[in-house]
N, C-alpha and C positions, 0 to 999 in steps of 0.2 A: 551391532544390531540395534534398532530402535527401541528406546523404551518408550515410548508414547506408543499407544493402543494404533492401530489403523482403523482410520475413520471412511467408514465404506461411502460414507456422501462425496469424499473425495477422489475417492477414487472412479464414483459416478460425473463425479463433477468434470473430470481430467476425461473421460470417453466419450460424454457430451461436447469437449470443445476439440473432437478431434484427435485427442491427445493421448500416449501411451502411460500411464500411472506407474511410474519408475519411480525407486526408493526417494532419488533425487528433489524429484518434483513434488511429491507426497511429504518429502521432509520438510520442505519452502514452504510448503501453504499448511505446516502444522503449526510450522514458527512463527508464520505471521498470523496465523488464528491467536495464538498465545500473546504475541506482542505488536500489533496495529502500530504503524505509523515508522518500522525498521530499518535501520539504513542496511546497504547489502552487505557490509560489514558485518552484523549485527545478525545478520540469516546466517550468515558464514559460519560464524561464530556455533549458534542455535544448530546449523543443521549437521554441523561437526559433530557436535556434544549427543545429536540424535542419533545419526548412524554409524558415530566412531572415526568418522572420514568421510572428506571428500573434495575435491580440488577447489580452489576456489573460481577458475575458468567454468566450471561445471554449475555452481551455482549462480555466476551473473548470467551464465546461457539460459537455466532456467529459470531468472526473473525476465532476462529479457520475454523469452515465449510464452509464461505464461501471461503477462502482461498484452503480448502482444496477440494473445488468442481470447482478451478484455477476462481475463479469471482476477487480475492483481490490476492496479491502478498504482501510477508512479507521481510521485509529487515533487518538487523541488522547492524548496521555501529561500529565495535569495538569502545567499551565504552561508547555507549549511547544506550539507550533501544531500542528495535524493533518497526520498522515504519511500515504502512502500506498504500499502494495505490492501487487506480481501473486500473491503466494503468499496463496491462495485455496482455498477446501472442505477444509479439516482447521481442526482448533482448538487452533492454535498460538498460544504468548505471546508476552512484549517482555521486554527487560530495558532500561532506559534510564539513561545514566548522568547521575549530578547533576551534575555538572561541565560537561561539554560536550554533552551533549544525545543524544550517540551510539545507535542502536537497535540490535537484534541480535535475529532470531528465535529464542524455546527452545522446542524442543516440546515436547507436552502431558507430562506426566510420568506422568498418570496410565492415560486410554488414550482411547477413542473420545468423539469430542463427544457431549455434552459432557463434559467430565474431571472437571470438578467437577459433584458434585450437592448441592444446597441443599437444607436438613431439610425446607423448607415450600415449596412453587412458590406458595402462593395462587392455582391456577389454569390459570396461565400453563401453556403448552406448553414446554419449555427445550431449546433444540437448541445454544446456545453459552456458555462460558464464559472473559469477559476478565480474564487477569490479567496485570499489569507488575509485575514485580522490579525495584528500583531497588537503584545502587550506584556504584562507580566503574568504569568501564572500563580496560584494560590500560595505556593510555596516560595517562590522569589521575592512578591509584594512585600512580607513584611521584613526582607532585609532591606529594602530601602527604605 
């Protein structure tokens, strides 16, 4: 049984997009409330330790939907596995450090999504732009 409290916005949150609020998916979005930027590893992990079990097919089904019903945003920082966070509907970046893999949200610097505009869309409609800053984070800096 979970020992994290249930948090009734999420369970509002999960009926707003559609969605049935099953232990499951109420576990994934407590884990990533607690730790932003998770690989699904890391939920696995999290939402095991919440409800005592749970397959791990079960929890990449519900990253994939809730992601896919825009509650989670997926991120991929070349060369390290896909993160996932609740911080959602703005178009905010990453900055990720080479060392130890650390994320950190920046927001947009420039202003409303998309912040960047491309000279040429060829088309396309553009409502987001992803960019990651790399470097070293606070803690790595001074071992170099």
């Amino acid at each position: 049984m979970s020992t994290t409290p249930l948090a009734p916005d999420d369970v509002q949150l999960l009926r707003d997009a559609g969605l049935r609020a099953t232990g499951v998916r109420l576990a994934v979005l407590r884990a990533l409330g607690a730790h932003q930027h998770s690989t699904a590893d890391d939920v696995v992990r999290a939402v095991r330790s919440d409800l005592g079990g749970a397959s791990v097919q079960a929890v990449y089904d519900t990253l994939h939907t809730l992601t896919g019903a825009g509650l989670l945003r997926r991120m991929e920082p070349a060369g390290h596995p896909a993160r996932f966070e609740r911080r959602v509907g703005d178009n905010h970046h990453h900055v990720v450090c080479r060392e130890c893999g650390a994320v950190t949200d920046i927001d947009c610097t420039v202003g409303h999504a998309p912040c960047l505009v491309p000279g040429d869309t060829h088309g396309f409609s553009v409502d987001l732009a992803e960019v990651t800053f790399w470097g070293l984070c606070p803690r790595c800096t001074p071992a170099r």
